[in-house]
N, C-alpha and C positions, 0 to 999 in steps of 0.2 A: 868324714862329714858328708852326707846325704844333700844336693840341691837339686830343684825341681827348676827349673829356670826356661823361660820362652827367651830366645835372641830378640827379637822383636819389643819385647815389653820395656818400657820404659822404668817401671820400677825395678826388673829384676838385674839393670845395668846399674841402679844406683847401688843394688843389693849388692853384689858382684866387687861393685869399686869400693865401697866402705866393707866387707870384709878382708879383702885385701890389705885395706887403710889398719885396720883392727887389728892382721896379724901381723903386719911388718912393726906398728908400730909398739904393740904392747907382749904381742909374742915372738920377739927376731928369734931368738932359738929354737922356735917349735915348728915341727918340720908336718904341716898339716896334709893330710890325706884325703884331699877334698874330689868326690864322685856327680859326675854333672848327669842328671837324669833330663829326658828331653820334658818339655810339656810345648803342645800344640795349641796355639789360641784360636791361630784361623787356618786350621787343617784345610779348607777349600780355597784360600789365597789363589787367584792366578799365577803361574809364570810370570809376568809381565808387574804383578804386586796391584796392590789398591791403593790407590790415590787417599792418605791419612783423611784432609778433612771430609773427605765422603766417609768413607767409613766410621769417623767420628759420627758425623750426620744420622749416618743411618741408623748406627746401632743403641746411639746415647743422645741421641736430638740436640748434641755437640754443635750449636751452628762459628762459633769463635774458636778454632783449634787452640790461638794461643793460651785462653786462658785454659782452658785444658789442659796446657803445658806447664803452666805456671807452678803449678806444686812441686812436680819429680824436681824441675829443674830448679826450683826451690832447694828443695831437700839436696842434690846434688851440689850447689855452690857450698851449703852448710857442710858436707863432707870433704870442702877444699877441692874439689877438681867442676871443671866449667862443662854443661852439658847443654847444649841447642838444640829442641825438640826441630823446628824449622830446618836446619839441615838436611834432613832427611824426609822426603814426600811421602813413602811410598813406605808400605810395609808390603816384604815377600815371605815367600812359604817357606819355611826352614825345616822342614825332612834334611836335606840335603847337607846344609850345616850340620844339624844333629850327629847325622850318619857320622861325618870326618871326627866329631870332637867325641863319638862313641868310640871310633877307633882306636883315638890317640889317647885313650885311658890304660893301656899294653906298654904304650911307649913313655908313661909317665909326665906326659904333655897335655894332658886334660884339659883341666883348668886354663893352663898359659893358652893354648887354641881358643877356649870357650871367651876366655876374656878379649882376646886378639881378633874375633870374628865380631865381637859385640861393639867392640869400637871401631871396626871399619865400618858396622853397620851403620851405629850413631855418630859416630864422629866424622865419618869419611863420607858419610852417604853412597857406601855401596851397596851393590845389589849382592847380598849373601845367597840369591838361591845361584847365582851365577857359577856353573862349577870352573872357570877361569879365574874369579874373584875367589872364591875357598883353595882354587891352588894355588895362587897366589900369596896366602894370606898364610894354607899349613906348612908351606914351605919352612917356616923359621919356628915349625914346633917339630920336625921330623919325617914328615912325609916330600916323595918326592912329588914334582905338579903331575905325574901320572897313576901314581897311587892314589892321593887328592883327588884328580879330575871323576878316575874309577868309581871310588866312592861316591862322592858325589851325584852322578848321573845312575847308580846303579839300582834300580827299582826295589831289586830285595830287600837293601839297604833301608832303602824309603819305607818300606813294610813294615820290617822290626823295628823302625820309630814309632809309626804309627803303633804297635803290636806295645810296643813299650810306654808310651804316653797314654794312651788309651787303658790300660791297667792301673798307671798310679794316680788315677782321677777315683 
C-alpha cells in the first residue's frame, strides 16, 4: 500500500490513525505492506517553523484558527482517538523526518516511525525538524540517535525528499 502523506497535515494524521484503526480491527491477520512516500506542503518552512494562525491568515484569510480545526479534529474524535489542533503552534519543514522514515522502510519500521513522529508532532507538540526530537523518537523503530541524528541533518538526504516529492505531485 502506496501513501503520499505530509507529517504536518492535519488530515493526513487522521488518515494514518484510522487506517490503523481499519487494519487492526477488521484485518488482525493481514500483515499490511504499507510504503510512506514524502509530500512537502511548505517546502520553504523556516527552521524555527511558522507560527499556524499566521500561516492560516495568510494563505486561506483563516482569521479564527480554531474553527479551522474544528472538522480534522471533528473527524478524529469520530475515529475514537482525541486530537488538539491547539497543541501544537507551529508547523516545521519536514525533509528531515522524511529522510529518517525513508530510511526505516529497509528496516521494516516505516510506518511505526512515520506514525510515531506524527504524533509527537500533533500530540506532543514537538519540533519534528529537530534532528535531537527524530533521534529521540527513531530510537524505538531501530535506528541508533546517531544514525537518526546523521540522517536528519544530512543535506543529500533533504534532496532526494525534495527529488522524491516533487515527482509524485
Amino acid at each position: 500500500m502506496d501513501l503520499y502523506t505530509e507529517i504536518t497535515c492535519p488530515w493526513c494524521f487522521v488518515g494514518l490513525h484510522r487506517l490503523d484503526k481499519v487494519l487492526q480491527e477488521r484485518f488482525p491477520g493481514v500483515g499490511a505492506d504499507i510504503h510512506h512516500h514524502p509530500v512537502l506542503l511548505l517546502p520553504d518552512a523556516p527552521a524555527a517553523g511558522l507560527f499556524i494562525p499566521d500561516l492560516l491568515r495568510a494563505r486561506y484569510g483563516v482569521t479564527d484558527a480554531k474553527s479551522a480545526f474544528a472538522r480534522p479534529e471533528a473527524e478524529a474524535r469520530a475515529s475514537g482517538f482525541d486530537l488538539d489542533l491547539n497543541r501544537q503552534r507551529y508547523a516545521y519543514p519536514t525533509p528531515a523526518a522524511h529522510a529518517i522514515i525513508l530510511a526505516a522502510r529497509e528496516r521494516g519500521t516505516q510506518h511505526q516511525l512515520a506514525v510515531a513522529i506524527t504524533d509527537a508532532y500533533f500530540l506532543a507538540a514537538r519540533n519534528i525538524a529537530d534532528a535531537e526530537i527524530l533521534a529521540d523518537v527513531a530510537t524505538a523503530c531501530g535506528f541508533s540517535r546517531d544514525e537518526a541524528r546523521t540522517l536528519a541533518l544530512d543535506p543529500a538526504c533533504h534532496k532526494q525528499i525534495e527529488q522524491e516529492a516533487s515527482s509524485s505531485t
